[in-house]
Phi, psi and omega in degrees: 000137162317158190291306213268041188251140169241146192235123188273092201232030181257001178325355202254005161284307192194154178248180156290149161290159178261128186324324185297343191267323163319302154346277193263015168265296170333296205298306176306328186291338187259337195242339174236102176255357177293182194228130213281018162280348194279176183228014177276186174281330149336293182282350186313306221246353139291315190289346190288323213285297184311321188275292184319000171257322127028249175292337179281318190294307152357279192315301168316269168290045184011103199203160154259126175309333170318331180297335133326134156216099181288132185237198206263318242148188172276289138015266180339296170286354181291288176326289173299338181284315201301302202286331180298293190326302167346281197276327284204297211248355160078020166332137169243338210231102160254131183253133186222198155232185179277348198246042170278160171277139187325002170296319144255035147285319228263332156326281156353300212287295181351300188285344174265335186283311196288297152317332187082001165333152168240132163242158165252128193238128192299130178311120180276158171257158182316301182285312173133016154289114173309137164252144206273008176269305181298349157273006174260329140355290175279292172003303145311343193304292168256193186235018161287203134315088194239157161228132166289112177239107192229130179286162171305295176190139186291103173347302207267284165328295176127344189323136170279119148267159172278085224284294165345356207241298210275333153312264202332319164338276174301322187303285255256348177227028172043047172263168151283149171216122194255173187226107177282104186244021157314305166344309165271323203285135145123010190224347156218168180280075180290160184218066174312317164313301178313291211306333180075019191278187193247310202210131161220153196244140129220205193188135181323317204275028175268323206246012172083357161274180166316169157258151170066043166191139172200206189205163177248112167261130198226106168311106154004136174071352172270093189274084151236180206264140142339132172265324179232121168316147160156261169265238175213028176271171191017082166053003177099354203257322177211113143306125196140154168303126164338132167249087163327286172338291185294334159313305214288314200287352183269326167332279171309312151342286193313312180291344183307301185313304166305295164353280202267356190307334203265319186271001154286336189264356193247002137269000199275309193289340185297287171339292167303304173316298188314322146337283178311331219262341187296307207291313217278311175316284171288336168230069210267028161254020186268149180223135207279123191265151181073213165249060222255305201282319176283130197306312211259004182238359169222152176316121118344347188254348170217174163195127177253122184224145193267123174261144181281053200246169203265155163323315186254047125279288161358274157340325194235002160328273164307321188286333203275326171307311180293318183280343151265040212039034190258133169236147172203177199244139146294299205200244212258156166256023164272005215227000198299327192254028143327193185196353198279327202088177202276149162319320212267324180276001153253009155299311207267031174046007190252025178301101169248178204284347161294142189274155170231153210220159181250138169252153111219182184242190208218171146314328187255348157296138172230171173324285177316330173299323190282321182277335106010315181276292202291359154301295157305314183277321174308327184270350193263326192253004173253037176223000000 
């Protein structure tokens, strides 16, 4: 590949939109501009679009629509479960970990300072595994109010929880439970109805949708209040005007996503083994953080690995990847300009003084980008 070729290895920051999604957000931005509270035919035909995303996002994750709350995001929806549980379900106790993402760690600390929350946070193994005895452990302590909050799979690393384990868990000691699953939705397959979970988050732009819309699935009957004030949309649950475009583009996204889930996932993993096999081949003292290197215990879609390189190699990494068009993450990219280092790897004690870096991918990567990439870093640790 050319030099001046750029490569894209951040998907788990952000995806590229897919032209079809590009497509059918246009078409709403030039032909439905109303506003979908209005009762005119303007706003009629903005509410078809929404409800009708609506009801397809349901669908998908066998959900009821009422169950849908479109939010800002993932942020957002972190924010509104934690803090509503709070007031809303009188939660006294939340068991979380430490390598959860700052959406909910910084949450966390807030509802404990302002409130009096007690949190808990579960102990990790050297790989970012929870442990699930200690959490049957706190589950038990009392007979207060709790609610469980655990991600799908971890941005940084990739670890898959088992969320079904963790159900099960919670049911059995009448807990609640959220899930932050930006990660997953558009990259597994949910069955909402089956899992029995109470509050899960995601956002488009994880799945090849837009920025700034993503949703809160809030199981029936899980009676909370509005977090943001105003009006009376999505059920009264999040005030603000509807952001069509972006409903309707997260929409598509998804069904795009679902469609196609089985033959995207078995090329992204032919991608990541190849990954794997290129790294092991050019370092072969590099270790793979987390569970990021194992096929079946981490997301297909990444892989975060501690490089063997001496400090003033080190140091120059990222500028030197970047001056080559590669972009990749140290971790989250909410997390870039930290000076701390990533959170999460140093929650699992395995932090070394080798940098490590997270790639991931997407659909539109390909094999010539990993030999591109395992190019750059050759000539960058022999010169």
């Amino acid at each position: 590949m050319k030099n001046n070729t750029t490569v894209y290895f951040d998907n788990a920051a952000t995806t590229p939109l897919r032209k079809e999604v590009i497509g059918a957000m246009a078409e709403v931005m030039e032909n439905c501009f109303g506003n979908p509270s209005s009762t005119h035919a303007f706003g009629r035909s903005a509410k078809a679009y929404v409800e009708t995303a609506r009801k397809g996002i349901a669908k998908i994750l066998n959900a009821q629509p009422q169950e849908i709350i479109f939010t800002s995001g993932g942020t957002e929806s972190d924010n509104m479960v934690l803090h509503c549980a709070v007031r809303d379900l009188g939660v006294k106790t939340i068991i979380s970990s430490a390598i959860e993402h700052h959406a909910i760690l910084h949450t966390l600390e807030i509802l404990e300072q302002n409130h009096g929350i007690e949190v808990k946070l579960l102990e990790v193994s050297d790989k970012g595994e929870v442990d699930f005895n200690q959490l049957e452990e706190y589950l038990a302590l009392d007979n207060s109010p709790k609610l469980v909050t655990l991600m799908h799979i971890n941005n940084e690393i990739g670890n898959l929880l088992d969320l079904e384990k963790v159900v099960v868990l919670c049911q059995a000691h009448q807990a609640y439970f959220h899930s932050d699953a930006v990660q997953g939705i558009g990259h597994y397959p949910f069955d909402l109805e089956a899992l029995k979970i109470d509050f899960l988050s995601a956002a488009a732009h994880k799945f090849h949708g837009p920025k700034g819309i993503g949703f809160a699935y809030i199981r029936k009957n899980r009676k909370l209040m509005p977090l943001i004030h105003g009006g009376t949309q999505e059920r009264g649950l999040r005030a603000g005007t509807e952001s069509v475009h972006n409903i309707v583009g997260m929409f598509k996204a998804l069904e795009i996503a679902n469609d196609l889930w089985a033959k995207e996932k078995a090329q992204l993993l032919e991608l990541k083994k190849y990954f794997l096999q290129k790294l092991k081949t050019l370092f072969p003292d590099a270790i793979t953080n987390g569970f990021s290197g194992d096929l079946k215990r981490s997301t297909y879609t990444l892989v975060n690995v501690a490089l063997p390189l001496p400090e003033s190699k080190a140091a120059m990494l990222d500028f030197h990847l970047d001056l080559k068009g590669i972009a990749c993450s140290k971790g989250s990219a909410c997390q870039s300009g930290s000076t701390s280092g990533s959170h999460v790897l140093n929650a699992l004690g395995t932090a070394t003084q080798w940098p490590s870096l997270r790639f991931s991918f997407s659909i539109f990567n390909t094999k010539a980008e990993i030999d591109y990439l395992m190019q750059v870093l050759e000539e960058f640790v022999t010169t």
